[in-house]
VMD Tcl script that draws the C-alpha trace (Angstrom):
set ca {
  {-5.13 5.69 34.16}
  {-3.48 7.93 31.52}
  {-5.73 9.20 28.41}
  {-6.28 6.34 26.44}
  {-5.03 6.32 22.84}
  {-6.78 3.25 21.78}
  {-10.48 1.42 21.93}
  {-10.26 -2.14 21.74}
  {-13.71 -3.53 20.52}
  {-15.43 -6.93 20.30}
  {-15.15 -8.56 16.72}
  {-18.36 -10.87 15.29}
  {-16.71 -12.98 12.15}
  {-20.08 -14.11 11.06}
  {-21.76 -10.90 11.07}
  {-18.71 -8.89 9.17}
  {-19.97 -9.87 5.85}
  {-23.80 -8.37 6.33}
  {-22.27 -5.37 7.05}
  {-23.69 -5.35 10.58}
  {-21.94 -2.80 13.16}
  {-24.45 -3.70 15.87}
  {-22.36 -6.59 16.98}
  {-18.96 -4.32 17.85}
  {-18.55 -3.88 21.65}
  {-16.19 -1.81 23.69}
  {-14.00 -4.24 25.31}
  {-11.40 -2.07 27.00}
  {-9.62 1.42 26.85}
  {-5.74 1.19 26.24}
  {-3.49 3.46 27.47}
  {-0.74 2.51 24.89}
  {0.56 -0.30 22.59}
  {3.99 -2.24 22.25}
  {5.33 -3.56 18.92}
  {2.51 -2.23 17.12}
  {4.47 0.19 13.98}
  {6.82 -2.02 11.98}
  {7.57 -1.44 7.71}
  {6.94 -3.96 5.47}
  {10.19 -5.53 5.13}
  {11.69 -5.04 1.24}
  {10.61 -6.79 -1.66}
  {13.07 -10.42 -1.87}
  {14.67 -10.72 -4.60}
  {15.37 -13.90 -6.28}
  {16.90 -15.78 -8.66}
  {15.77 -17.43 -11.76}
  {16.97 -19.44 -14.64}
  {14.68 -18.96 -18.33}
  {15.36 -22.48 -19.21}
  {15.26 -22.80 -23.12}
  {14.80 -19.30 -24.15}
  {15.09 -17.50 -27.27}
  {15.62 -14.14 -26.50}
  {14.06 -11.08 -28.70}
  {14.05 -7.37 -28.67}
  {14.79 -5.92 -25.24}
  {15.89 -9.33 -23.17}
  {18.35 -10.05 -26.60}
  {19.97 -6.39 -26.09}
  {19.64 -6.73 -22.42}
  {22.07 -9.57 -22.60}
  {24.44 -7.89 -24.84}
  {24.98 -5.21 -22.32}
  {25.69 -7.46 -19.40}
  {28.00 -9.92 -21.59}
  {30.77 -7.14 -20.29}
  {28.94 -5.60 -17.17}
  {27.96 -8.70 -15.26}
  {24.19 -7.42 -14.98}
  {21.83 -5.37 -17.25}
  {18.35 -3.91 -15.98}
  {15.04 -5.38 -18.02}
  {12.69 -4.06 -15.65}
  {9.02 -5.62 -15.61}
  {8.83 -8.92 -17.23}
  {5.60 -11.29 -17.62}
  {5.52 -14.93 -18.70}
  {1.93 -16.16 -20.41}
  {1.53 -19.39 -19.56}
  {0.87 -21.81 -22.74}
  {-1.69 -24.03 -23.25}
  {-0.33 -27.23 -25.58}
  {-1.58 -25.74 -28.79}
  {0.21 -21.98 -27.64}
  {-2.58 -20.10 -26.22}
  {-1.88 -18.18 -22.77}
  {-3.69 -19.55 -20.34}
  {-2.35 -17.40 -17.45}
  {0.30 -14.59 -16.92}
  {2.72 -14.03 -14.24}
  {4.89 -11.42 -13.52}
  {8.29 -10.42 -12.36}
  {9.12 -6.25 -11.64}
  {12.41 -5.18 -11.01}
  {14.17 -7.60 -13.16}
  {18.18 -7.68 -13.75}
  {19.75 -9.65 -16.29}
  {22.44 -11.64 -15.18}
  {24.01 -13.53 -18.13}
  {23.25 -16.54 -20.13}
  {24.82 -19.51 -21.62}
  {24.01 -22.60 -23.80}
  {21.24 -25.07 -22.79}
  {22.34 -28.10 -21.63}
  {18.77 -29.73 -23.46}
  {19.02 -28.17 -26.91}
  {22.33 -26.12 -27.86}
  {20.48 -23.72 -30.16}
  {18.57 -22.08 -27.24}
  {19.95 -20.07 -24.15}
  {19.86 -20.48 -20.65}
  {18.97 -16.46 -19.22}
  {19.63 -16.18 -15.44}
  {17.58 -13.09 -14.06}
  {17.04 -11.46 -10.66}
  {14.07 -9.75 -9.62}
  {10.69 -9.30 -7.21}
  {7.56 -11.13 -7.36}
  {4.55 -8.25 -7.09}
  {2.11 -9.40 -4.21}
  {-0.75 -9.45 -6.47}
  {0.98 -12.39 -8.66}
  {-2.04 -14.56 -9.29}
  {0.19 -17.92 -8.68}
  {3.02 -18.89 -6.41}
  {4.99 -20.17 -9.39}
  {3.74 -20.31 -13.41}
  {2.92 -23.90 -13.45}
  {2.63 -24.79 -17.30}
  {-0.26 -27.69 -18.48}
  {1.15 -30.61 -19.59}
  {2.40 -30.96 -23.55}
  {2.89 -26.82 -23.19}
  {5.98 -25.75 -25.10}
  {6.41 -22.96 -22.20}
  {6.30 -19.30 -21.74}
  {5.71 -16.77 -23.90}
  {8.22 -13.54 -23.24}
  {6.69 -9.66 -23.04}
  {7.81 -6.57 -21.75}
  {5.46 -3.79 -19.74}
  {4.28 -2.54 -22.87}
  {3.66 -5.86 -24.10}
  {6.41 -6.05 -26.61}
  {8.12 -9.35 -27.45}
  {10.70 -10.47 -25.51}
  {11.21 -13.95 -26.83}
  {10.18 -17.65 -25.60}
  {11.68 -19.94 -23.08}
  {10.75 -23.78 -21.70}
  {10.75 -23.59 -18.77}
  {10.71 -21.56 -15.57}
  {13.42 -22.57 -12.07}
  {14.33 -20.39 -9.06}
  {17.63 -20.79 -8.29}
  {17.25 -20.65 -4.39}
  {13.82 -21.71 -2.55}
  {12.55 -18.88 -0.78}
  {12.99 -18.29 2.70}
  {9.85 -18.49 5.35}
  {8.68 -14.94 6.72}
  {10.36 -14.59 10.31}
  {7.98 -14.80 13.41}
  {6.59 -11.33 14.27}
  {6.02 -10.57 17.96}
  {2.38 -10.33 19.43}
  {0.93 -6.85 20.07}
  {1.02 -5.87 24.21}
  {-1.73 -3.80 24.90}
  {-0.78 -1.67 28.33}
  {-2.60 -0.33 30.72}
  {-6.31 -1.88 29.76}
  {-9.37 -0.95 31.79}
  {-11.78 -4.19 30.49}
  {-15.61 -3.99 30.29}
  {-18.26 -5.69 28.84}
  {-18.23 -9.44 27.56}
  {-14.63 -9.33 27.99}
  {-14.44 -8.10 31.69}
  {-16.63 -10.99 32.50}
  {-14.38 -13.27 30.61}
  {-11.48 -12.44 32.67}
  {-13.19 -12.54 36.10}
  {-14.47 -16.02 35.03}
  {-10.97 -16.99 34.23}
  {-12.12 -17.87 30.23}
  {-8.94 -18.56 27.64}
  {-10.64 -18.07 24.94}
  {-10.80 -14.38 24.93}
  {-12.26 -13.95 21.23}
  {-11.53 -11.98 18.21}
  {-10.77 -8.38 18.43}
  {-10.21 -4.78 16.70}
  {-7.86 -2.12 18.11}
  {-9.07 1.28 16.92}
  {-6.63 4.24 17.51}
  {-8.69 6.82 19.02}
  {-7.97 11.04 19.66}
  {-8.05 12.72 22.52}
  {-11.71 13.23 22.79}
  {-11.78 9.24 22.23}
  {-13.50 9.26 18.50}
  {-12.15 6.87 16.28}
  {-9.23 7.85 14.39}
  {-8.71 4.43 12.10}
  {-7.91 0.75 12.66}
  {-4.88 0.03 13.60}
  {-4.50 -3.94 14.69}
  {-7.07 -7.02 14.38}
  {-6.38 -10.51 15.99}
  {-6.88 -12.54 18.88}
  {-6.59 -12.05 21.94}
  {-4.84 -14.93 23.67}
  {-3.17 -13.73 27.10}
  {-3.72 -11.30 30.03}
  {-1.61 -9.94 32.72}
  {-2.55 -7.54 35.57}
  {-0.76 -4.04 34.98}
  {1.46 -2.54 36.28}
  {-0.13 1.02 34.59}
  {-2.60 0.82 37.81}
  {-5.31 -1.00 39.79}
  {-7.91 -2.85 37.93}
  {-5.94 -2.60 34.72}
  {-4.26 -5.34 32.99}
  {-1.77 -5.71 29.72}
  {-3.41 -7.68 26.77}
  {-1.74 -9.85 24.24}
  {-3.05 -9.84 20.66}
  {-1.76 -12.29 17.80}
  {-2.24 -9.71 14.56}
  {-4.16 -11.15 11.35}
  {-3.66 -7.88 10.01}
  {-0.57 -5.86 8.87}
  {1.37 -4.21 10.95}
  {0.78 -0.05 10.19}
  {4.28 1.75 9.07}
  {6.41 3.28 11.39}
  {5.34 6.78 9.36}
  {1.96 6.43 11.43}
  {2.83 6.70 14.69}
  {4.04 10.50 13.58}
  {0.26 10.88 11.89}
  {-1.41 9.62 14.44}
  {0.39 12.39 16.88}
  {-1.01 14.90 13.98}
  {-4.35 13.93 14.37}
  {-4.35 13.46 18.22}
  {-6.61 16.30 18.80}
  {-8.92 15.04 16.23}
  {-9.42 15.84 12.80}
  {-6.45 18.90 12.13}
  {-8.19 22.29 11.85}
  {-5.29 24.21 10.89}
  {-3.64 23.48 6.90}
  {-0.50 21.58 6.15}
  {0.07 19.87 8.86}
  {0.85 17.04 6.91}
  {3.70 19.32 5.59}
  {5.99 17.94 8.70}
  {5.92 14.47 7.29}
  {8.12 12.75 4.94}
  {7.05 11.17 2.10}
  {5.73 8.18 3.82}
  {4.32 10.16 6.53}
  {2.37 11.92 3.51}
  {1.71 8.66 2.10}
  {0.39 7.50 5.78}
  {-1.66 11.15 6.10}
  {-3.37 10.09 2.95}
  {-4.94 6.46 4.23}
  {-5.77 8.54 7.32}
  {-7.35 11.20 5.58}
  {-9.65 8.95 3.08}
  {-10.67 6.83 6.84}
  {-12.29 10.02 7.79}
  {-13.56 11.40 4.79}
  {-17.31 12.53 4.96}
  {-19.65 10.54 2.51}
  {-22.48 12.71 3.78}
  {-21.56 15.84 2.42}
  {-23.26 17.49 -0.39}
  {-20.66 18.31 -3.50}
  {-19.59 21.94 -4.17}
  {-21.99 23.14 -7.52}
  {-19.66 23.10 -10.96}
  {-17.52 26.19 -11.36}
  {-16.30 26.59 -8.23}
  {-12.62 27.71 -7.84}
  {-10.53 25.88 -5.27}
  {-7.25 26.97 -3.88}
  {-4.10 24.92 -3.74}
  {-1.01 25.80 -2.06}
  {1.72 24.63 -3.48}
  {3.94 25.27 -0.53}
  {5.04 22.32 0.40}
  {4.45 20.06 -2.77}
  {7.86 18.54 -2.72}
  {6.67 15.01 -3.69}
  {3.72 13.54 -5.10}
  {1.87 12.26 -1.88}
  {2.22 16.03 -0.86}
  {0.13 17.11 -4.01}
  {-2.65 15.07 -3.10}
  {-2.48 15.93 0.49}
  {-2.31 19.43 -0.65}
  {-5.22 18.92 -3.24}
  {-7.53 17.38 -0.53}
  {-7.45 20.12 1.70}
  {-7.59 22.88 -0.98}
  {-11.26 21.00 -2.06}
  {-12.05 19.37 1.63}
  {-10.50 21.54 4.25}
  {-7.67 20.55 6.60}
  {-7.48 16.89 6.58}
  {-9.58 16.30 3.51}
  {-9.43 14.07 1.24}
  {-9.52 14.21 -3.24}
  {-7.26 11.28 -4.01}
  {-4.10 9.65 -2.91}
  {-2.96 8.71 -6.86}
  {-3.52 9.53 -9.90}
  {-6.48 6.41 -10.58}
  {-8.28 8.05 -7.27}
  {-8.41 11.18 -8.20}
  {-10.09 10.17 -11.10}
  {-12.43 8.48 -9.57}
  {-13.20 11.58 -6.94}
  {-13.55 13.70 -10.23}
  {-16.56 11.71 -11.03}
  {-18.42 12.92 -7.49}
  {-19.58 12.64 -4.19}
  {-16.27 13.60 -3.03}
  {-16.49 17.47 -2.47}
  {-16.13 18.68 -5.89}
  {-17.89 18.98 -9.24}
  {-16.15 19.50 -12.44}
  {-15.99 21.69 -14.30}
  {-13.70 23.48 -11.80}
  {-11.05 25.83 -11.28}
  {-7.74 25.17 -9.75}
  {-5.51 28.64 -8.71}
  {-2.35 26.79 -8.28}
  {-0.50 29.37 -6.17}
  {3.58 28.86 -5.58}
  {3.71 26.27 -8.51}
  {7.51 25.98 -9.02}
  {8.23 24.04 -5.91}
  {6.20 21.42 -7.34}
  {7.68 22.30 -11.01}
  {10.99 21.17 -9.67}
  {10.32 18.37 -7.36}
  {7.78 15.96 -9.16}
  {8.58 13.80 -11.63}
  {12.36 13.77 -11.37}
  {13.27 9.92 -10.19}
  {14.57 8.09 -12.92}
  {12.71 6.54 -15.48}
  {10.99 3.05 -13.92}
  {8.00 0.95 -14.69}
  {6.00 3.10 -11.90}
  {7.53 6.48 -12.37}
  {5.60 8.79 -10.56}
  {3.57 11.45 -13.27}
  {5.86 15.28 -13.43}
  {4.56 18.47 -13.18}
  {3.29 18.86 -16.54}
  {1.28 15.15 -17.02}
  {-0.79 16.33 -13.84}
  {-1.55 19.51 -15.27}
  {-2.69 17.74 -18.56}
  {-4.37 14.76 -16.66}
  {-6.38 17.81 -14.57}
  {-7.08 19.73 -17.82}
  {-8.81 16.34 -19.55}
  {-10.48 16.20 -16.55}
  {-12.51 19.62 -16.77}
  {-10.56 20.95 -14.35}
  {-9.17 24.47 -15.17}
  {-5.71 25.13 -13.34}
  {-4.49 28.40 -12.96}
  {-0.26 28.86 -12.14}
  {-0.23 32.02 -9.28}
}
mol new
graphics top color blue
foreach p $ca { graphics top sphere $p radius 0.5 }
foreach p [lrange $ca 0 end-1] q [lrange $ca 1 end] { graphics top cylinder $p $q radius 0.2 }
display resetview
């Protein structure tokens, strides 16, 4: 059997939510994994119709410029959801949005039918805005919450389309033990519920990558006494960007800086989940006034800052944020540093250039010069070398 890259381990639903670990078993070493890295596919867009509406501010210029253009961008768009006497009871949102065009309703000739395109953000509280009966509608805002009208009525132009089937995971080259060992020599089907952990080369625990059931077993051909597993993931699928991070950190934890440097963006992104997974809580906080080093290097994007700031406070690997809401909340401690502290900022222009420089959208990242005043509010002192 070759080194094993992953630790499959027995999974106790009942006893997750005590917070027991006592229950987790070691079910099998795997030598490798099939189908495992796969990205999220892109946000659907889709097509809707603001039955009714009267238009205002932003949506009423929006539709001036795509009378002669076809399409207009709105960006972020939210609907409150009326109550009969025109009280939100409920908001839902649309990002992305593109206005298409309008034309008369076919119910009242004084209002406008708006056709829009856009993306429904995952943490939507509702399938679809569902208005009480007796409301008059919608209410119309913009990110900001500025008034973008009223409309009647909500449709989607085209139902959406069912998620396609995603192949089980194949777990190769599996030396069983334990419960499930027995399970297999007694022929059981039920093979139970199960966590894949990817694991370094010294076989700690790197971070989770799969969770699911395991349904299926073949002997392997990796070697006698091994067999392939099949496992139907509950969880999402990690990006194809970890595969590369998980090379990174095969050796364990990285001991040499910016190694992270060889990602790309969502490699960086990746490095960060990675890097808060094996972040240690146990660790006593540097005293105020300390003065931390960052190199600036390689701080072509904004995942590379925070990689770069967690290993200028935490060492190579560290963690101190992976967003501007985190870092906040490591500012406040128990995360490796106490503020008030100083920052030496050394080779500062690459970032100067880089961040900050997509166009203006609803989640453009901060530049340059916001992080330097969001660390300066925050007691830290940051010095440009």
């Amino acid at each position: 059997m070759g080194a094993p890259k992953y630790v499959l381990l027995s999974c106790d639903q009942e006893s997750e939510p005590e917070g027991e670990e006592g229950h987790e078993e070691t079910w099998a070493l795997c030598e490798d994994v099939t189908d495992l890295f796969a990205d999220p596919p892109p946000p659907v867009r889709e097509t809707y119709e603001l039955l009714g509406c009267v238009p205002e501010g932003v949506l009423d210029e929006a539709l001036a410029h795509a009378l002669p253009t076809g399409s207009a961008p709105l960006g972020a768009l939210t609907l409150e959801i009326l109550d009969k006497a025109g009280t939100a009871v409920g908001e839902w949102y649309l990002e992305d949005v593109r206005v298409l065009g309008d034309r008369p309703c076919t119910r009242d000739l004084t209002l406008r039918d708006v056709t829009i395109e856009g993306t429904e953000p995952d943490d939507n509280p509702y399938d679809y805005p569902r208005c009480p009966p007796l409301s008059p509608g919608y209410r119309l805002s913009g990110p900001d919450g500025g008034p973008y009208g009223t409309c009647r009525d909500l449709a989607r132009v085209r139902e959406r389309r069912d998620d396609p089937m995603e192949p089980p995971l194949r777990l190769l080259g599996c030396s069983p033990r334990g419960a499930l060992k027995a399970a297999l020599s007694s022929g059981e089907e039920d093979l139970g519920h199960a966590k894949l952990l990817r694991v370094d080369s010294s076989g700690r625990p790197v971070q989770l990558a799969a969770e699911g059931e395991l349904r299926a077993w073949i002997p392997s051909a990796r070697g006698p006494g091994l067999v392939d597993l099949t496992l139907d993931m509950w969880t999402e699928r990690p990006p194809l960007a970890a595969r590369e991070v998980w090379e990174l950190w095969g050796e364990g934890r990285p001991v040499e800086p910016n190694r992270w440097a060889r990602c790309g963006t969502e490699g960086r992104r990746f490095w960060l989940r990675t890097a808060l997974d094996n972040h240690e809580y146990d660790r006593t906080d540097r005293p105020p006034g300390t003065t931390y080093h960052l190199d600036g290097r390689h701080i072509t994007d904004l995942p590379g800052f925070f990689c770069a700031l967690g290993e200028s406070v935490n060492g190579p690997g560290g963690y101190f944020g992976w967003g501007v809401d985190a870092l906040n909340d490591c500012l406040r401690g128990r995360w490796g540093a106490t503020p008030p502290f100083s920052l030496a900022w050394h080779d500062s222009e690459v970032a100067r250039r880089c961040l900050g420089v997509t166009p203006e959208t609803a989640h453009r990242p901060p530049t340059f010069d916001e992080l330097l005043t969001f660390l300066t509010e925050n007691r830290v002192a940051v010095r440009l070398v």
